[in-house]
N, C-alpha and C positions, 0 to 999 in steps of 0.2 A: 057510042056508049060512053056514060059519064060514069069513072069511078071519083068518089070522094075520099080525098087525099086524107083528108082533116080525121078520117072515123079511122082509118086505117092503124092508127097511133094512137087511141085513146089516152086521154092525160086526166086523171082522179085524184084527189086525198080521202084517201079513206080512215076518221076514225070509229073505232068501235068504242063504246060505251058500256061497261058492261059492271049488273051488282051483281057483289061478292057476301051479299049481306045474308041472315040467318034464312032471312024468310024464304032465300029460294032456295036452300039444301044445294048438297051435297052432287047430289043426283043430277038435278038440273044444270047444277051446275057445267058438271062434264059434257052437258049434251051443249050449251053455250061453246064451249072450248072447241066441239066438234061442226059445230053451225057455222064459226069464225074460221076454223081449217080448212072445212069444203071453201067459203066465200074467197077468201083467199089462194085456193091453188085456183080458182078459176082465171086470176085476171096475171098478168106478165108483170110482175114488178120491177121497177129500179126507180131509180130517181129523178127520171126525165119522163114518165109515164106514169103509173101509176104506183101512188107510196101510202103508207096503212101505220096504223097511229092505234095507240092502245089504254084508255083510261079504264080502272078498276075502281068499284066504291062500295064503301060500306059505312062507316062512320064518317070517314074522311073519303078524300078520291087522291088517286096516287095514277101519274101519267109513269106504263108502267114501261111503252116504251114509243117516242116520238116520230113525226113521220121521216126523219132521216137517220135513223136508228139503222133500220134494216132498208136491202136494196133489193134482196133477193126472196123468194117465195119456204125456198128450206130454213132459212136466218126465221124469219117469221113464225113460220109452225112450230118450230123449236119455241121462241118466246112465249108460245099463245100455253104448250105443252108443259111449261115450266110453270107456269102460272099459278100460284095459290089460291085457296079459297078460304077469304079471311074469316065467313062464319060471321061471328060478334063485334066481329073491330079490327081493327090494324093492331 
């Protein structure tokens, strides 16, 4: 039986991309916030495996937090939780 060493560890950058802008509300927005929470507690984060990265835009784009920011999966959901929704603009 062969297992494969290499999958055992998966190694990913994950960023997310995500508008803050009028057109998607409020609303949607939160479900975005909760789409990124789940995606995230799925994978084992640090920094030799898989690391998650975070752009917001609306007028402008603001890296809200980069992928050696956070190491851990609780640091993350807290960031994604904090997260504003800019509406109109920065």
């Amino acid at each position: 039986m062969c297992v494969c060493v290499v999958c055992s560890s998966p190694k990913a950058d994950v960023v997310f991309i995500i508008d803050s802008s009028g057109s998607i509300r409020i609303s949607n927005f939160a479900k975005v916030k909760s789409f990124i929470r789940n995606v995230v507690s799925s994978f084992e984060l640090s920094n030799s495996t898989v690391r998650v990265g975070l752009v917001q835009f609306s007028d402008l784009a603001v890296v809200e937090f980069d992928l050696l920011t956070y190491s851990n999966t609780d640091d993350v959901v807290s960031a994604v939780d904090a997260l504003l929704y800019f509406d109109s603009g920065i």
